[in-house]
C-alpha positions in Angstrom: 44.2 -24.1 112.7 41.0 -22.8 110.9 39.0 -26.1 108.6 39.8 -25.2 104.7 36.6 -26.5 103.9 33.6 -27.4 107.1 31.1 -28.7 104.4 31.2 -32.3 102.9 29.7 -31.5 99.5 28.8 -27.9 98.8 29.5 -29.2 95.1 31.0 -32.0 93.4 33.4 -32.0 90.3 34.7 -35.0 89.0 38.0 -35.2 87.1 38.6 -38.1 84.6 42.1 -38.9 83.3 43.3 -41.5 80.7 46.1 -43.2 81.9 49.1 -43.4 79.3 46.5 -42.8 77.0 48.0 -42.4 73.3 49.7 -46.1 74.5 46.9 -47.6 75.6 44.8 -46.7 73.1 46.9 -48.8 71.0 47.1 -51.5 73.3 43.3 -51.4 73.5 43.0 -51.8 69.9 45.6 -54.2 69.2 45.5 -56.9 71.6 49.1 -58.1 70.9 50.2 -55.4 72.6 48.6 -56.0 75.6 51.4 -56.3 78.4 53.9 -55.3 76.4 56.4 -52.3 76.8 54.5 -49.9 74.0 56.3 -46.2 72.9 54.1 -44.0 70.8 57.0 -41.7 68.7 58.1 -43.9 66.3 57.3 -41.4 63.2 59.3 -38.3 64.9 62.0 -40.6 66.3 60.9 -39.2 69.6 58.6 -40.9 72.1 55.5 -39.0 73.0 53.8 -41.4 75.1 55.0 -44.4 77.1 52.7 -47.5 78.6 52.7 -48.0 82.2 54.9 -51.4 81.2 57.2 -49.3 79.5 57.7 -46.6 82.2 59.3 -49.7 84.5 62.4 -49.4 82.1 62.7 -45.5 82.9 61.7 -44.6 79.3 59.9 -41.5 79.4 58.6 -38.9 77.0 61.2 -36.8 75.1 63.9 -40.0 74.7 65.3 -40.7 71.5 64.5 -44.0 70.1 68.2 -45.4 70.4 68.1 -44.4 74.4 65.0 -46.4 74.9 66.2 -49.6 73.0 68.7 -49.2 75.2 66.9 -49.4 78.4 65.0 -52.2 77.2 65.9 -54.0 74.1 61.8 -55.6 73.6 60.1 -52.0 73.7 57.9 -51.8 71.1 58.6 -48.5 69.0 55.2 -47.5 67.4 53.9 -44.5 65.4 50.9 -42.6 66.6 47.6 -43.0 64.8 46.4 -40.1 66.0 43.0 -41.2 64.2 42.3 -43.5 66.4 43.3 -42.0 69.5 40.7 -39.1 68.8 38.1 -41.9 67.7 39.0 -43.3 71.3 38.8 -39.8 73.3 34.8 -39.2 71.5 34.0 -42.2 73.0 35.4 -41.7 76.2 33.3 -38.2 76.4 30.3 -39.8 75.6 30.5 -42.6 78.0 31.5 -39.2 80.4 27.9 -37.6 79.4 26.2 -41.0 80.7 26.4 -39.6 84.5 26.5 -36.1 84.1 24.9 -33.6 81.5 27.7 -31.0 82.1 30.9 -32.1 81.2 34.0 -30.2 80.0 36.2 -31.9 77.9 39.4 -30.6 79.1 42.1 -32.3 76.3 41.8 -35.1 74.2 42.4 -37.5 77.4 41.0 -35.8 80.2 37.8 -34.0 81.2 35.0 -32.9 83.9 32.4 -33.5 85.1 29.9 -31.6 87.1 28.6 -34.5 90.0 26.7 -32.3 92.5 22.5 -33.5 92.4 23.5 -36.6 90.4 23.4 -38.9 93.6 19.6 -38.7 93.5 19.1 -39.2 89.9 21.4 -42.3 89.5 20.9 -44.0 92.8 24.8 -43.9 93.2 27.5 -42.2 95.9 29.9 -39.9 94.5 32.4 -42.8 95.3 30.2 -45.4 93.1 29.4 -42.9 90.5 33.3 -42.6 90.3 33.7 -46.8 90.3 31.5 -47.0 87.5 32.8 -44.6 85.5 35.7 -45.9 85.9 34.3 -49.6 85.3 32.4 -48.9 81.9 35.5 -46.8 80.6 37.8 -50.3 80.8 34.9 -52.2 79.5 33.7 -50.3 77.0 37.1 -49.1 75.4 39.6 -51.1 77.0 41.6 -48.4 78.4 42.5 -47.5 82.0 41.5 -44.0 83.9 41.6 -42.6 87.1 38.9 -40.8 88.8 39.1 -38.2 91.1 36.0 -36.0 93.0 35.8 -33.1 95.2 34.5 -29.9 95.3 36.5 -27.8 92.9 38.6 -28.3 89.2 41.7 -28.0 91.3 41.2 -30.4 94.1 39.2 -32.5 91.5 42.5 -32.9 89.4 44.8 -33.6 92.3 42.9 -36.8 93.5 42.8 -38.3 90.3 46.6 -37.7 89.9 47.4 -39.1 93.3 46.4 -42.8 92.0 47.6 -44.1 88.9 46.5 -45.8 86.9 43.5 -47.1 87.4 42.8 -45.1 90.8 39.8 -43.6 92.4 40.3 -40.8 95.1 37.3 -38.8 96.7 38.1 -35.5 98.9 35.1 -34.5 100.7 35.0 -30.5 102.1 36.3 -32.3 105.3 39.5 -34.0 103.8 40.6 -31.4 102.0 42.9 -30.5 104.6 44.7 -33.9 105.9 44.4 -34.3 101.7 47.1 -31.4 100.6 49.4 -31.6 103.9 52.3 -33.6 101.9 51.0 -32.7 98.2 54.1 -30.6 96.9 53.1 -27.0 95.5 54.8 -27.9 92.2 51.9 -30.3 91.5 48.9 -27.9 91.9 47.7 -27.4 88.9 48.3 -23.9 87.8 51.7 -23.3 89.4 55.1 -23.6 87.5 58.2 -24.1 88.0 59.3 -20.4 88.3 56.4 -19.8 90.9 57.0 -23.4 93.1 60.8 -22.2 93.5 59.7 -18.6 94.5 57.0 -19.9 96.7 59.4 -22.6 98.0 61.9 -19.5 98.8 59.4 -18.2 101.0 58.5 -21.3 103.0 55.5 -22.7 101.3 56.4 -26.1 100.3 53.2 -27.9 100.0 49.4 -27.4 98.6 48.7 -27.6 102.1 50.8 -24.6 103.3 49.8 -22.2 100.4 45.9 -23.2 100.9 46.5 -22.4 105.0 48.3 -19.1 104.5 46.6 -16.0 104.5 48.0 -14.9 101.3 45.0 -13.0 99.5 46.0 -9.6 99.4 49.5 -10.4 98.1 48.1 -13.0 95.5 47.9 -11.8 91.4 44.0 -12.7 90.1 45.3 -16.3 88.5 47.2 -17.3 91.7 44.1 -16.1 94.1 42.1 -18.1 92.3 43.8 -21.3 92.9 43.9 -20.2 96.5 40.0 -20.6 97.0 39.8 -23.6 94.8 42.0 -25.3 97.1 39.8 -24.0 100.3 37.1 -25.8 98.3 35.3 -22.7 96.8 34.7 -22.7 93.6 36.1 -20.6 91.1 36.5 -22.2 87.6 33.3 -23.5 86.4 32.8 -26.4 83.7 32.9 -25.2 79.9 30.9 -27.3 78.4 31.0 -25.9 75.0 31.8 -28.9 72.9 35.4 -28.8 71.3 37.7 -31.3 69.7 41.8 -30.3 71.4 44.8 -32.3 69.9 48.3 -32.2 71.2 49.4 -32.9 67.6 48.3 -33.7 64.5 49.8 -36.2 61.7 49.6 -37.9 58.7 51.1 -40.6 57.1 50.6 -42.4 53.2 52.6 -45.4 52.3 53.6 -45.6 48.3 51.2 -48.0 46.2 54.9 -48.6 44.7 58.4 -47.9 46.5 59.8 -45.1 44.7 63.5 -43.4 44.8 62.6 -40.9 42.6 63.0 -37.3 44.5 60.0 -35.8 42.8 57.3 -38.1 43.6 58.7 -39.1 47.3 58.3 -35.1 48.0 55.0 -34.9 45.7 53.4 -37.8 48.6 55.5 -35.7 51.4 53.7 -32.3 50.7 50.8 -33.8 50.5 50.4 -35.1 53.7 51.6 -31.6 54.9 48.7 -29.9 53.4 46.5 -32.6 54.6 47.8 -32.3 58.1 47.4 -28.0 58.3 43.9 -28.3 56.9 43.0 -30.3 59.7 45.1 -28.0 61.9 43.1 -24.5 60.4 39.6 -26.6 61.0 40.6 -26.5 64.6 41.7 -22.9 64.2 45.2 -23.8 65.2 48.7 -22.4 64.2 51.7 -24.4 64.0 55.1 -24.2 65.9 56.9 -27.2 65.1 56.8 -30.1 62.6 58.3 -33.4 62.3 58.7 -34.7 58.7 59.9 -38.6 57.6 60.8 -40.7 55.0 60.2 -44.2 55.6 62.5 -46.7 53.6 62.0 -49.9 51.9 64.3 -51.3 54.7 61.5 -50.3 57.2 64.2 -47.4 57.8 63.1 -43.9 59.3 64.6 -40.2 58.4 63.5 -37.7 60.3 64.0 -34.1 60.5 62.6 -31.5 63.2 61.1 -28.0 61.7 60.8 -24.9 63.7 58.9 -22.0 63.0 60.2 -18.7 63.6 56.7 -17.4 63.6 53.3 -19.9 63.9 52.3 -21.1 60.6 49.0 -21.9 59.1 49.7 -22.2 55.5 52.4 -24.4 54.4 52.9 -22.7 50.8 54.5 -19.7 52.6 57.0 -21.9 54.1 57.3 -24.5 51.3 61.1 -23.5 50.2 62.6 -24.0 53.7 60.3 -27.2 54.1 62.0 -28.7 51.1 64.9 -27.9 51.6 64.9 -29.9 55.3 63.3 -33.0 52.8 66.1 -32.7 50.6 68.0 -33.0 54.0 67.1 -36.6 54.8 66.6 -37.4 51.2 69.0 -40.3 50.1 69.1 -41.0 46.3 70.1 -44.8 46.6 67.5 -45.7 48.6 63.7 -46.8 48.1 61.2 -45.5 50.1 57.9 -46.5 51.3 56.2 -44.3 53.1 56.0 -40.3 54.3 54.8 -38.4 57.3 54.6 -35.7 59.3 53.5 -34.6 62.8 52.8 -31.1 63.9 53.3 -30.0 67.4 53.3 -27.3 69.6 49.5 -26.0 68.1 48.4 -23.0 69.6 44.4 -21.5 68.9 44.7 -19.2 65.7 42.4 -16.9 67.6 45.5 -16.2 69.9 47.8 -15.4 67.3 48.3 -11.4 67.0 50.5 -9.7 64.4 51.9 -11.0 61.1 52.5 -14.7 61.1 54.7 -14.4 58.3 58.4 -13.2 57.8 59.1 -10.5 55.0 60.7 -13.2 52.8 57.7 -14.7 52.5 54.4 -14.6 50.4 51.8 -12.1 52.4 49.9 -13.6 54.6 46.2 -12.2 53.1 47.6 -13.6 50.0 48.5 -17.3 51.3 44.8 -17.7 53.1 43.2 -16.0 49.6 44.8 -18.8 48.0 43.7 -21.7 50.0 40.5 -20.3 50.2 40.2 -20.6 46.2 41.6 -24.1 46.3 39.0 -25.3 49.0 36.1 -23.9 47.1 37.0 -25.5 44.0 37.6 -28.7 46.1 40.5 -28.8 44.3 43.8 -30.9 45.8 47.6 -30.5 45.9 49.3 -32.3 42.9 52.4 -31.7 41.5 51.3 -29.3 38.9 50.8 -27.0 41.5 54.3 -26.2 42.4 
Protein backbone atom coordinates (compact mmCIF):
# COMPACT_ATOMS: atom_id res chain seq x y z
CA UNK A 1 0.00 0.00 0.00
CA UNK A 2 1.37 3.40 -1.33
CA UNK A 3 1.91 6.31 1.92
CA UNK A 4 -1.03 9.03 1.35
CA UNK A 5 1.24 11.53 2.58
CA UNK A 6 5.62 10.64 3.00
CA UNK A 7 6.19 14.29 4.36
CA UNK A 8 5.48 15.36 8.08
CA UNK A 9 4.74 19.03 7.45
CA UNK A 10 4.69 20.23 3.80
CA UNK A 11 2.11 22.70 5.42
CA UNK A 12 0.15 23.16 8.47
CA UNK A 13 -3.53 24.29 8.84
CA UNK A 14 -5.10 24.51 11.99
CA UNK A 15 -8.88 24.10 12.49
CA UNK A 16 -10.54 25.71 15.58
CA UNK A 17 -14.03 24.74 16.68
CA UNK A 18 -16.27 26.06 19.61
CA UNK A 19 -17.70 23.36 21.30
CA UNK A 20 -21.60 23.76 21.92
CA UNK A 21 -20.92 27.17 21.36
CA UNK A 22 -24.33 29.23 21.28
CA UNK A 23 -24.62 27.26 24.95
CA UNK A 24 -21.57 27.92 26.21
CA UNK A 25 -21.45 31.19 25.35
CA UNK A 26 -24.12 31.64 27.72
CA UNK A 27 -22.70 29.58 30.28
CA UNK A 28 -19.62 31.66 29.96
CA UNK A 29 -21.35 34.70 30.60
CA UNK A 30 -23.68 33.77 33.17
CA UNK A 31 -21.98 31.73 35.67
CA UNK A 32 -25.21 30.24 37.13
CA UNK A 33 -25.29 28.22 34.41
CA UNK A 34 -22.20 26.74 34.68
CA UNK A 35 -22.85 22.78 34.91
CA UNK A 36 -26.10 23.01 34.24
CA UNK A 37 -28.21 21.26 31.34
CA UNK A 38 -28.47 24.72 29.11
CA UNK A 39 -30.88 24.66 25.63
CA UNK A 40 -30.55 27.77 23.43
CA UNK A 41 -34.29 27.75 21.48
CA UNK A 42 -36.43 29.01 23.88
CA UNK A 43 -37.79 32.07 21.55
CA UNK A 44 -38.67 29.62 18.49
CA UNK A 45 -39.90 26.79 20.82
CA UNK A 46 -37.18 24.82 19.18
CA UNK A 47 -33.68 24.08 20.54
CA UNK A 48 -30.84 25.20 18.34
CA UNK A 49 -28.06 24.43 20.54
CA UNK A 50 -27.57 22.11 23.45
CA UNK A 51 -24.61 22.12 26.28
CA UNK A 52 -22.47 19.14 26.45
CA UNK A 53 -24.51 18.62 30.06
CA UNK A 54 -27.49 18.72 28.28
CA UNK A 55 -26.65 16.26 25.41
CA UNK A 56 -26.26 13.44 28.39
CA UNK A 57 -30.17 13.54 28.47
CA UNK A 58 -30.32 12.83 24.54
CA UNK A 59 -31.70 16.34 23.82
CA UNK A 60 -30.48 17.40 20.64
CA UNK A 61 -31.01 20.17 18.20
CA UNK A 62 -34.51 20.23 16.37
CA UNK A 63 -36.56 18.89 19.71
CA UNK A 64 -39.52 20.73 20.71
CA UNK A 65 -39.37 22.20 24.15
CA UNK A 66 -42.04 19.77 25.71
CA UNK A 67 -39.76 16.65 24.40
CA UNK A 68 -36.82 17.99 26.13
CA UNK A 69 -38.58 18.66 29.57
CA UNK A 70 -39.33 15.46 29.19
CA UNK A 71 -35.99 13.95 29.05
CA UNK A 72 -34.86 15.94 31.73
CA UNK A 73 -37.24 17.89 33.80
CA UNK A 74 -34.09 20.70 35.20
CA UNK A 75 -33.00 21.65 31.49
CA UNK A 76 -32.77 25.06 31.38
CA UNK A 77 -34.79 26.42 28.26
CA UNK A 78 -33.08 29.76 27.26
CA UNK A 79 -33.51 32.17 24.28
CA UNK A 80 -30.48 33.02 22.18
CA UNK A 81 -28.90 36.37 22.51
CA UNK A 82 -27.52 36.21 19.44
CA UNK A 83 -25.65 39.59 20.42
CA UNK A 84 -23.60 38.20 22.53
CA UNK A 85 -22.75 35.11 20.86
CA UNK A 86 -21.34 37.31 17.84
CA UNK A 87 -19.59 39.62 20.55
CA UNK A 88 -18.09 36.16 21.75
CA UNK A 89 -17.11 34.69 18.16
CA UNK A 90 -14.94 38.53 17.46
CA UNK A 91 -13.12 37.71 20.29
CA UNK A 92 -12.48 34.32 19.59
CA UNK A 93 -10.98 35.51 16.03
CA UNK A 94 -8.91 37.82 17.42
CA UNK A 95 -7.37 35.69 20.13
CA UNK A 96 -7.10 33.26 16.54
CA UNK A 97 -5.00 36.21 14.88
CA UNK A 98 -2.47 36.05 18.00
CA UNK A 99 -0.63 32.91 16.40
CA UNK A 100 -1.19 33.25 12.96
CA UNK A 101 -1.65 36.38 10.50
CA UNK A 102 -3.84 34.29 8.12
CA UNK A 103 -6.90 33.13 9.39
CA UNK A 104 -10.20 32.33 7.85
CA UNK A 105 -13.08 32.72 9.77
CA UNK A 106 -15.09 29.87 8.55
CA UNK A 107 -18.76 30.55 10.65
CA UNK A 108 -19.43 32.33 13.57
CA UNK A 109 -17.83 29.35 15.78
CA UNK A 110 -15.28 27.94 13.76
CA UNK A 111 -12.21 29.01 11.77
CA UNK A 112 -8.51 28.51 10.27
CA UNK A 113 -5.63 29.06 10.61
CA UNK A 114 -2.65 28.96 8.40
CA UNK A 115 0.40 27.24 11.01
CA UNK A 116 3.11 26.42 8.53
CA UNK A 117 6.61 28.90 9.54
CA UNK A 118 4.87 29.89 12.84
CA UNK A 119 7.07 27.31 14.83
CA UNK A 120 10.03 29.55 14.42
CA UNK A 121 8.37 32.81 15.19
CA UNK A 122 6.57 31.72 18.44
CA UNK A 123 9.09 29.28 19.79
CA UNK A 124 6.15 26.66 19.96
CA UNK A 125 5.42 22.94 18.20
CA UNK A 126 2.40 22.67 16.13
CA UNK A 127 1.12 20.56 19.14
CA UNK A 128 1.87 23.56 21.76
CA UNK A 129 0.77 26.14 19.44
CA UNK A 130 -2.56 24.08 19.40
CA UNK A 131 -2.48 23.73 23.53
CA UNK A 132 -2.31 27.33 23.81
CA UNK A 133 -4.75 28.23 21.72
CA UNK A 134 -6.78 26.19 23.14
CA UNK A 135 -5.64 27.36 26.73
CA UNK A 136 -6.13 31.25 26.16
CA UNK A 137 -9.56 30.61 24.42
CA UNK A 138 -10.99 28.96 28.04
CA UNK A 139 -9.18 31.68 29.78
CA UNK A 140 -9.88 34.44 28.07
CA UNK A 141 -13.66 33.74 27.18
CA UNK A 142 -14.58 31.01 29.18
CA UNK A 143 -15.61 28.71 26.45
CA UNK A 144 -14.39 25.32 25.35
CA UNK A 145 -12.74 24.48 21.68
CA UNK A 146 -11.15 21.86 20.07
CA UNK A 147 -8.11 22.12 18.03
CA UNK A 148 -7.16 20.19 15.27
CA UNK A 149 -3.79 20.46 12.79
CA UNK A 150 -2.63 18.89 9.73
CA UNK A 151 -1.79 19.66 6.47
CA UNK A 152 -4.97 20.43 4.58
CA UNK A 153 -8.76 22.24 5.56
CA UNK A 154 -10.14 18.72 5.27
CA UNK A 155 -7.85 16.64 7.45
CA UNK A 156 -7.49 19.90 9.55
CA UNK A 157 -11.44 19.67 10.34
CA UNK A 158 -11.47 15.95 10.94
CA UNK A 159 -8.96 15.98 13.95
CA UNK A 160 -10.59 18.69 15.65
CA UNK A 161 -14.01 16.75 15.30
CA UNK A 162 -12.51 13.53 16.53
CA UNK A 163 -12.11 15.04 20.25
CA UNK A 164 -14.81 16.85 21.85
CA UNK A 165 -14.89 19.00 23.62
CA UNK A 166 -12.12 20.37 24.64
CA UNK A 167 -9.71 18.04 22.38
CA UNK A 168 -6.48 18.56 20.58
CA UNK A 169 -5.57 16.12 17.62
CA UNK A 170 -2.41 16.59 15.33
CA UNK A 171 -2.11 14.45 11.96
CA UNK A 172 1.31 14.85 10.62
CA UNK A 173 1.84 13.83 6.52
CA UNK A 174 2.82 10.38 8.23
CA UNK A 175 -0.45 9.72 10.18
CA UNK A 176 -2.68 10.57 7.79
CA UNK A 177 -3.12 7.11 6.90
CA UNK A 178 -3.52 5.03 10.20
CA UNK A 179 -5.63 8.52 10.90
CA UNK A 180 -8.78 7.96 8.34
CA UNK A 181 -8.67 3.89 8.43
CA UNK A 182 -11.99 3.82 10.75
CA UNK A 183 -13.18 7.61 9.97
CA UNK A 184 -16.60 6.88 8.20
CA UNK A 185 -16.96 8.67 4.69
CA UNK A 186 -20.20 10.36 5.90
CA UNK A 187 -18.02 12.53 8.19
CA UNK A 188 -15.55 14.02 5.50
CA UNK A 189 -16.36 17.16 5.19
CA UNK A 190 -17.81 17.78 1.80
CA UNK A 191 -19.68 14.51 1.33
CA UNK A 192 -23.58 14.07 2.01
CA UNK A 193 -25.70 11.82 2.63
CA UNK A 194 -26.76 11.02 -1.06
CA UNK A 195 -22.97 10.62 -2.00
CA UNK A 196 -21.84 8.42 1.43
CA UNK A 197 -24.77 5.95 0.52
CA UNK A 198 -23.64 5.84 -3.20
CA UNK A 199 -20.03 5.57 -2.29
CA UNK A 200 -21.01 3.12 0.47
CA UNK A 201 -22.79 1.04 -2.52
CA UNK A 202 -19.62 0.72 -4.15
CA UNK A 203 -17.49 -0.40 -1.22
CA UNK A 204 -15.94 2.70 0.06
CA UNK A 205 -16.93 2.81 3.60
CA UNK A 206 -14.39 4.92 5.20
CA UNK A 207 -12.15 8.31 4.56
CA UNK A 208 -9.48 5.88 4.54
CA UNK A 209 -10.74 3.74 1.51
CA UNK A 210 -11.84 6.75 -0.67
CA UNK A 211 -8.31 8.62 0.03
CA UNK A 212 -6.55 4.95 -1.02
CA UNK A 213 -8.55 4.36 -4.19
CA UNK A 214 -7.53 5.45 -7.36
CA UNK A 215 -10.61 7.26 -8.08
CA UNK A 216 -9.37 10.51 -10.12
CA UNK A 217 -10.59 10.09 -13.37
CA UNK A 218 -14.04 9.02 -12.27
CA UNK A 219 -14.23 11.93 -9.63
CA UNK A 220 -16.49 15.41 -10.50
CA UNK A 221 -14.03 18.76 -9.78
CA UNK A 222 -15.69 19.11 -6.02
CA UNK A 223 -15.25 15.45 -5.06
CA UNK A 224 -11.53 15.33 -6.67
CA UNK A 225 -10.71 17.96 -4.62
CA UNK A 226 -11.44 16.31 -1.43
CA UNK A 227 -9.56 13.34 -2.79
CA UNK A 228 -6.09 15.27 -2.58
CA UNK A 229 -6.92 17.14 0.49
CA UNK A 230 -7.19 13.93 2.14
CA UNK A 231 -3.67 12.67 0.47
CA UNK A 232 -2.49 15.84 2.25
CA UNK A 233 -2.24 18.12 -0.81
CA UNK A 234 -3.53 21.08 -0.58
CA UNK A 235 -6.36 22.31 -2.45
CA UNK A 236 -8.51 24.87 -0.51
CA UNK A 237 -6.58 27.70 0.62
CA UNK A 238 -7.47 30.12 3.68
CA UNK A 239 -9.85 33.20 2.76
CA UNK A 240 -8.86 35.51 4.84
CA UNK A 241 -11.13 38.24 3.73
CA UNK A 242 -12.70 39.36 6.90
CA UNK A 243 -16.55 38.60 7.11
CA UNK A 244 -19.05 38.52 9.83
CA UNK A 245 -21.46 34.72 9.00
CA UNK A 246 -24.60 34.17 11.32
CA UNK A 247 -26.73 31.03 11.31
CA UNK A 248 -29.56 33.31 12.33
CA UNK A 249 -30.45 36.52 13.26
CA UNK A 250 -33.05 37.74 16.08
CA UNK A 251 -34.54 40.28 17.96
CA UNK A 252 -36.45 40.66 20.88
CA UNK A 253 -38.11 44.10 22.89
CA UNK A 254 -39.94 43.58 26.08
CA UNK A 255 -43.06 46.21 26.58
CA UNK A 256 -42.10 49.24 28.99
CA UNK A 257 -45.93 48.34 29.97
CA UNK A 258 -47.79 44.78 29.31
CA UNK A 259 -50.19 45.57 26.75
CA UNK A 260 -53.36 43.33 25.24
CA UNK A 261 -54.08 45.72 22.87
CA UNK A 262 -53.57 43.99 19.24
CA UNK A 263 -52.34 47.13 17.65
CA UNK A 264 -49.47 47.99 19.74
CA UNK A 265 -48.32 44.17 20.54
CA UNK A 266 -48.03 43.98 16.49
CA UNK A 267 -46.67 47.74 16.22
CA UNK A 268 -43.43 46.25 18.80
CA UNK A 269 -43.71 42.81 16.63
CA UNK A 270 -42.99 44.49 13.25
CA UNK A 271 -40.55 46.33 14.57
CA UNK A 272 -38.32 43.92 15.62
CA UNK A 273 -38.91 42.39 12.11
CA UNK A 274 -37.57 45.32 10.37
CA UNK A 275 -34.86 45.58 12.77
CA UNK A 276 -33.88 41.94 12.35
CA UNK A 277 -33.88 42.12 8.05
CA UNK A 278 -31.79 45.36 8.15
CA UNK A 279 -29.24 43.56 9.94
CA UNK A 280 -29.95 40.57 7.58
CA UNK A 281 -29.48 43.05 4.15
CA UNK A 282 -26.15 44.55 5.90
CA UNK A 283 -24.82 41.03 5.68
CA UNK A 284 -26.25 40.81 2.15
CA UNK A 285 -28.46 37.89 3.23
CA UNK A 286 -32.00 36.78 2.10
CA UNK A 287 -34.30 35.10 4.25
CA UNK A 288 -35.99 31.58 4.12
CA UNK A 289 -37.68 31.07 7.30
CA UNK A 290 -38.80 33.10 10.39
CA UNK A 291 -39.90 32.41 13.76
CA UNK A 292 -42.14 35.05 15.28
CA UNK A 293 -43.38 35.18 19.40
CA UNK A 294 -45.43 36.69 21.65
CA UNK A 295 -44.28 36.45 25.12
CA UNK A 296 -47.14 36.67 27.87
CA UNK A 297 -47.40 38.23 31.18
CA UNK A 298 -47.54 34.62 32.47
CA UNK A 299 -43.91 34.24 31.12
CA UNK A 300 -46.01 32.28 28.34
CA UNK A 301 -44.52 31.83 24.71
CA UNK A 302 -46.61 31.67 21.16
CA UNK A 303 -44.84 30.89 18.48
CA UNK A 304 -45.48 30.49 14.87
CA UNK A 305 -43.01 29.20 12.01
CA UNK A 306 -42.91 31.40 8.56
CA UNK A 307 -41.90 30.02 5.33
CA UNK A 308 -41.01 31.74 2.39
CA UNK A 309 -41.99 30.57 -0.86
CA UNK A 310 -39.25 32.66 -2.35
CA UNK A 311 -36.16 34.35 -0.13
CA UNK A 312 -37.11 37.63 1.21
CA UNK A 313 -35.27 40.69 2.00
CA UNK A 314 -37.88 43.15 2.52
CA UNK A 315 -40.45 42.49 5.04
CA UNK A 316 -43.14 45.13 3.58
CA UNK A 317 -43.66 42.79 0.53
CA UNK A 318 -44.60 40.14 2.76
CA UNK A 319 -46.23 42.13 5.64
CA UNK A 320 -50.07 40.77 4.93
CA UNK A 321 -49.13 37.07 5.29
CA UNK A 322 -46.80 38.00 8.25
CA UNK A 323 -49.82 39.45 10.06
CA UNK A 324 -51.93 37.38 9.41
CA UNK A 325 -49.54 34.30 11.14
CA UNK A 326 -49.45 37.15 14.38
CA UNK A 327 -53.01 37.40 14.36
CA UNK A 328 -52.58 33.44 14.49
CA UNK A 329 -51.04 33.28 18.01
CA UNK A 330 -52.69 36.48 19.01
CA UNK A 331 -54.96 35.93 22.13
CA UNK A 332 -57.21 38.92 23.12
CA UNK A 333 -57.49 37.99 26.98
CA UNK A 334 -54.14 37.81 27.53
CA UNK A 335 -51.25 40.42 28.47
CA UNK A 336 -48.17 40.32 26.80
CA UNK A 337 -44.73 41.30 27.55
CA UNK A 338 -42.54 40.80 25.16
CA UNK A 339 -42.06 40.08 21.05
CA UNK A 340 -39.46 38.43 18.91
CA UNK A 341 -38.40 36.99 16.07
CA UNK A 342 -35.58 34.78 14.56
CA UNK A 343 -34.73 34.38 11.02
CA UNK A 344 -33.17 31.24 9.64
CA UNK A 345 -32.13 29.59 6.82
CA UNK A 346 -30.02 33.01 5.44
CA UNK A 347 -28.56 32.52 2.27
CA UNK A 348 -25.91 35.46 0.63
CA UNK A 349 -28.17 37.93 -1.42
CA UNK A 350 -25.43 37.83 -4.01
CA UNK A 351 -26.66 34.08 -4.73
CA UNK A 352 -30.10 34.96 -5.17
CA UNK A 353 -31.05 34.96 -9.14
CA UNK A 354 -34.49 35.87 -10.52
CA UNK A 355 -37.41 37.68 -8.83
CA UNK A 356 -37.51 37.20 -5.17
CA UNK A 357 -41.01 38.14 -5.15
CA UNK A 358 -44.37 36.52 -6.01
CA UNK A 359 -46.89 38.41 -8.43
CA UNK A 360 -49.10 39.18 -5.50
CA UNK A 361 -46.79 41.11 -4.19
CA UNK A 362 -45.35 44.81 -4.31
CA UNK A 363 -42.30 44.79 -7.15
CA UNK A 364 -39.33 44.08 -5.88
CA UNK A 365 -37.38 47.46 -7.39
CA UNK A 366 -40.16 49.06 -5.73
CA UNK A 367 -39.78 47.44 -2.10
CA UNK A 368 -35.70 48.16 -2.04
CA UNK A 369 -36.56 51.92 -3.60
CA UNK A 370 -38.60 52.26 -0.55
CA UNK A 371 -36.27 51.20 2.07
CA UNK A 372 -33.69 52.89 0.52
CA UNK A 373 -35.74 56.33 1.04
CA UNK A 374 -36.45 55.39 4.69
CA UNK A 375 -32.70 54.68 5.48
CA UNK A 376 -31.58 57.92 4.09
CA UNK A 377 -33.99 59.92 5.88
CA UNK A 378 -32.95 57.72 8.98
CA UNK A 379 -36.32 57.50 9.35
CA UNK A 380 -37.93 54.35 11.53
CA UNK A 381 -41.01 52.04 11.36
CA UNK A 382 -43.94 53.44 13.56
CA UNK A 383 -47.33 52.74 13.23
CA UNK A 384 -48.18 55.58 10.97
CA UNK A 385 -46.40 53.78 8.43
CA UNK A 386 -48.83 51.02 7.74
Amino acid sequence: MTALQVHSWPSAIAHVDGNAFFASVMQAAHLHLQNKPVVIGKERGIVTAVSYEAKKYGITRGMRGFEIKRLCPAVLFLEGDYELFSLFSQRMFSILRQFSPVVEEYSVDEGFLDLFGMRAHLHMTYHEIAVEIQKTIHNQLGIPVSVGVSLTKSLAKLASGSKKPQGITLVAGRDIEQFLKDIPIENVWGIGPATASFLRKNNIRTAGSFAEKRVAQTLSKPYYAIWNELRGIVVHGLDTNKKITYQSIGKTHTFTTPSHNKTYVWAQLRHNIEEAFAKARKYHYCVKEMAIFIKTQGFQYRTKEIYFDTPQQYPLVQIKYIQKMFSSIYTPSLLYRASGCTLTKLISGRSIQGSLFTSDTLPKQHAKTLYNIIGKQNLTFGTSLW
